[in-house]
C-alpha positions in Angstrom: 33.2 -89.1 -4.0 30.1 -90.8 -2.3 30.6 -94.9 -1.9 27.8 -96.9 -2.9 27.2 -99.8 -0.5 27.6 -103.1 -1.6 25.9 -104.9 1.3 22.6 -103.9 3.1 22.7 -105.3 6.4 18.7 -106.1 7.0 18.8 -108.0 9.7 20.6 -105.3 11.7 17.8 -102.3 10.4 15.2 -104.5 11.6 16.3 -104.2 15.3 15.8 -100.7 15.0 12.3 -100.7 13.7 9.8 -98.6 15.5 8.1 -101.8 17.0 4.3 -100.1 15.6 5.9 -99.7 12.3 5.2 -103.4 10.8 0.9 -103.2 12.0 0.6 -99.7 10.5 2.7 -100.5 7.1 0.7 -104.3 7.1 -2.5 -102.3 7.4 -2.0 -99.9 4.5 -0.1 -101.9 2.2 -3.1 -104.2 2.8 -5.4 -101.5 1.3 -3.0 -100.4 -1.9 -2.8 -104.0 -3.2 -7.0 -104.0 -2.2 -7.6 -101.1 -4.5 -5.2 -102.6 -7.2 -6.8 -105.3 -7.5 -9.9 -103.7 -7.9 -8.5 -101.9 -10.7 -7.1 -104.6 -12.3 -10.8 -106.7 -12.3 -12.4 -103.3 -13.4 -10.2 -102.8 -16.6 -10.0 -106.3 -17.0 -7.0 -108.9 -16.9 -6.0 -109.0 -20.4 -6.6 -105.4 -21.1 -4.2 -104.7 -18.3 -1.5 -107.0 -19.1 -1.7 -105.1 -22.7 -1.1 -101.9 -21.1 1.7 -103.0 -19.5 3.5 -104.5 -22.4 2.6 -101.0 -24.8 4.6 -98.7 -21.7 7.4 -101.6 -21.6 7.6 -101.1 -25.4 7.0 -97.3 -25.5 10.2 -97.1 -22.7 12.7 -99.3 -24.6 12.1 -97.7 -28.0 12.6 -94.1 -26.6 15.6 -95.7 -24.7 17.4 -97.2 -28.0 16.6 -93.6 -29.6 17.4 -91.5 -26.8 19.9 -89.8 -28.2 17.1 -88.2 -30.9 14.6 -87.9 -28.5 16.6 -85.8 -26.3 17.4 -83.5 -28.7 14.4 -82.7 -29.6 12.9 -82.2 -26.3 15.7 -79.4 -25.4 15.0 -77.9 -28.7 10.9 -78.3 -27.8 11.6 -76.7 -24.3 13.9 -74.1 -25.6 11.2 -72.7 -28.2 8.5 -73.0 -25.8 10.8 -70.2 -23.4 11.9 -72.6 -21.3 15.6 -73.7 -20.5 17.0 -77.0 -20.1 20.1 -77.9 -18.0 22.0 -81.1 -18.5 23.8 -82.7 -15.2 26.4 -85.4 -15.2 25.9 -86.5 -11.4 23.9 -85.3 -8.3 26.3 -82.6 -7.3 26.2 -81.0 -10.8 22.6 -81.2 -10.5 22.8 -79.9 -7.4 25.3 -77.1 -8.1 22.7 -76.4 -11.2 19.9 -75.7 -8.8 21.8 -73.6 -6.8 22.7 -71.5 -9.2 19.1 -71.1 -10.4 17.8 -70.3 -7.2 20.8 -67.7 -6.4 20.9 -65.9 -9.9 16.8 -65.0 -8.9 17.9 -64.2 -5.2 15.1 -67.1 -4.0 15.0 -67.7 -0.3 11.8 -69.8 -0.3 11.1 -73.0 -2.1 7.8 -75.5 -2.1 8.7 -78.5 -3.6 6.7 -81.3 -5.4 7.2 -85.1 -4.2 10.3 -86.1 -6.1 12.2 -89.3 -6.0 15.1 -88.0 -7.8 15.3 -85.0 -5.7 15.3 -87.2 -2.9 18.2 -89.1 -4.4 20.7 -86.2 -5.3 19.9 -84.7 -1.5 18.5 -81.6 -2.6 16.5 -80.2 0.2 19.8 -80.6 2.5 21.6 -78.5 -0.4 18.9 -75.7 -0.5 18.6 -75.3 3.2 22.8 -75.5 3.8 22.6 -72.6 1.1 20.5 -70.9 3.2 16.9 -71.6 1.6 14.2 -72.3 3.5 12.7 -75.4 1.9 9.5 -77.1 2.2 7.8 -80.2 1.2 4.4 -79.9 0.0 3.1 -83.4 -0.9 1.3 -84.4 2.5 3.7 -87.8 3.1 6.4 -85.9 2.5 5.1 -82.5 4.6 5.0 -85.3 7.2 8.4 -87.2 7.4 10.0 -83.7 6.9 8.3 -82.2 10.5 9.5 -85.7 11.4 13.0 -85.5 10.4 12.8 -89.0 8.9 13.2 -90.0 5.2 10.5 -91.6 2.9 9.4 -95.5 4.0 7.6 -95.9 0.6 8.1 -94.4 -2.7 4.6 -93.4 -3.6 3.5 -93.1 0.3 6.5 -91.8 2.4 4.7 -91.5 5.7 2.8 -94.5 5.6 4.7 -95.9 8.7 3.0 -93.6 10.9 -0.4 -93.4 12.2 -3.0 -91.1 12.7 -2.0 -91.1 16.6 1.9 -90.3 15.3 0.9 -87.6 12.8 -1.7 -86.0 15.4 1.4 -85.8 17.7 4.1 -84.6 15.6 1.7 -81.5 14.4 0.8 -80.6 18.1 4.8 -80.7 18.7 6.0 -78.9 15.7 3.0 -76.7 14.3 1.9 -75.8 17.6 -1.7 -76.8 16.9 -4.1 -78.8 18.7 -4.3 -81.4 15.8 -6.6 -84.4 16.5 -5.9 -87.9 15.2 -8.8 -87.7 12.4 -7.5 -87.4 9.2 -9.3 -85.4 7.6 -8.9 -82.9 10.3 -5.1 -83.2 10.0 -4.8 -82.6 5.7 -7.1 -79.6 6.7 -4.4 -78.2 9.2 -1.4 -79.4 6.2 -3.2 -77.4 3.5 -4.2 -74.3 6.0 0.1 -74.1 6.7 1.1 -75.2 2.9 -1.2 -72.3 1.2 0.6 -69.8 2.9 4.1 -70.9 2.3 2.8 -71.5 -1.9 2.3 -68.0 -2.0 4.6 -67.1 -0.3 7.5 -69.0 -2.1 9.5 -67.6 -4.9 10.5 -70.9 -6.7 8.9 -74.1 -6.9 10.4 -77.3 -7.4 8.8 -80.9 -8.9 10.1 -84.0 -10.7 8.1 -85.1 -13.9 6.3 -88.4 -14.3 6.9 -87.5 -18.3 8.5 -85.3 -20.4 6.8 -85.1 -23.9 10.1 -85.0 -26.9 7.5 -84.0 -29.6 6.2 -80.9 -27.6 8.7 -79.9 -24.7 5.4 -80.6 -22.4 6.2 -81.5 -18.6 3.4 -84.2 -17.5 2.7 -84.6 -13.6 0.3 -87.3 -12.8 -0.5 -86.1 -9.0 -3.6 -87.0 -6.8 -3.1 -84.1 -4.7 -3.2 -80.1 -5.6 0.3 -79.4 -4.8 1.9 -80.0 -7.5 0.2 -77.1 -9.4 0.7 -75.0 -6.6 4.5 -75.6 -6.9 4.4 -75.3 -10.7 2.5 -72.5 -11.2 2.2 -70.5 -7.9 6.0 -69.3 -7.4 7.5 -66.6 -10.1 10.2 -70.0 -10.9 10.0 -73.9 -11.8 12.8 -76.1 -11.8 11.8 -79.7 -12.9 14.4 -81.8 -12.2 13.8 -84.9 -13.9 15.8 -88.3 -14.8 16.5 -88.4 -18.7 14.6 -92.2 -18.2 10.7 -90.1 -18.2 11.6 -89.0 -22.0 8.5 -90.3 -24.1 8.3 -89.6 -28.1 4.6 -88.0 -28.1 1.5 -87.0 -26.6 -0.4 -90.2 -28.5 
């Protein structure tokens, strides 16, 4: 049974900071809140805050119904050929996975960015078992070459800079890699195209899952995510019963 940690001793994880870790996070967190804010001014204040307050509504009445709403999505899913899987903890889900991936004799994944993958630990699970496993969202591609885990939750990499990055691909891809970015998500996408095709299962979280039509909704600013959904022969969503939403509308 895995303890949860009451105490997170901060002061002690600072000391081991990478000491060019706090310019490169100040720098791009600098540019997100930058380009929220010009999101915000362009859909307007008000308008905004009413967004907000209709997905805080929309998540607590799907939350005091859940119970309904679930069953209708497995009942959605089911109809639409699809299966659905119910897990108790991470090692069921875990155990679930596995069992998916050995029944179909799958010895290469491509995975999705997935927070709740990354919380149950299963990329360490796949690759014990045997399965070579990749991450295909570009952060993630990254920190994985790195051997690190995710700084950020929408941008895990974004603790290294283009110097780091350039450095890491030379070491692990072999690759003369130059620290231009562009140049570097050209040299991610020429090794991640090989290993979607080559992959017979792909793996992704869900940003929504629709009760009313058993539909899986990915919002993704990057292509891989329908390469993992729709390249490999198998997809495995593993998502958090929290993303349920009543309808498409």
């Amino acid at each position: 049974m895995t303890t949860i940690p009451t105490h997170i001793d901060f002061r002690a994880n600072v000391q081991r900071v990478d000491p060019q870790m706090p310019a490169s996070v100040r720098q791009a967190t600098t540019k997100f809140l930058g380009t929220r804010a010009a999101v915000v001014d362009l859909v307007g204040l008000d308008r905004w805050q009413t967004l907000r307050q209709a997905g805080h509504d929309l998540r607590l009445h799907t939350i005091n119904y859940l119970d309904h709403y679930l069953t209708m999505l497995e009942e959605r899913v089911t109809q639409a050929g699809g299966h659905v899987h119910w897990a108790r903890d991470a090692a069921e889900a875990r155990r679930i996975v596995l069992d998916i991936a050995r029944e179909h004799h799958v010895t290469r994944a491509v995975k999705a960015k997935s927070m709740a993958t990354e919380e149950i630990g299963l990329n360490h699970a796949l690759i014990e078992a045997g399965i070579q496993t990749l991450e295909t969202d570009l952060g993630e591609f990254i920190i994985q070459l790195a051997g690190v885990g995710p700084s950020h939750i929408i941008v895990p990499a974004v603790h290294l800079t283009k110097e780091d990055i350039a450095a890491l691909f030379r070491e692990k891809l072999g690759v003369d890699a130059p620290s231009d970015p562009i140049q570097l998500a050209a040299i991610a996408r020429a090794k991640l195209r090989e290993e979607f095709l080559a992959a017979e299962m792909g793996i992704s979280g869900a940003n929504f899952l629709v009760a009313e039509t058993g539909t899986l909704v990915m919002v993704t600013n990057e292509g891989n995510g329908r390469m993992c959904t729709t390249l490999p022969p198998l997809h495995v969503a593993v998502v958090g019963i929290d993303k349920v939403v009543p309808d498409l509308e």
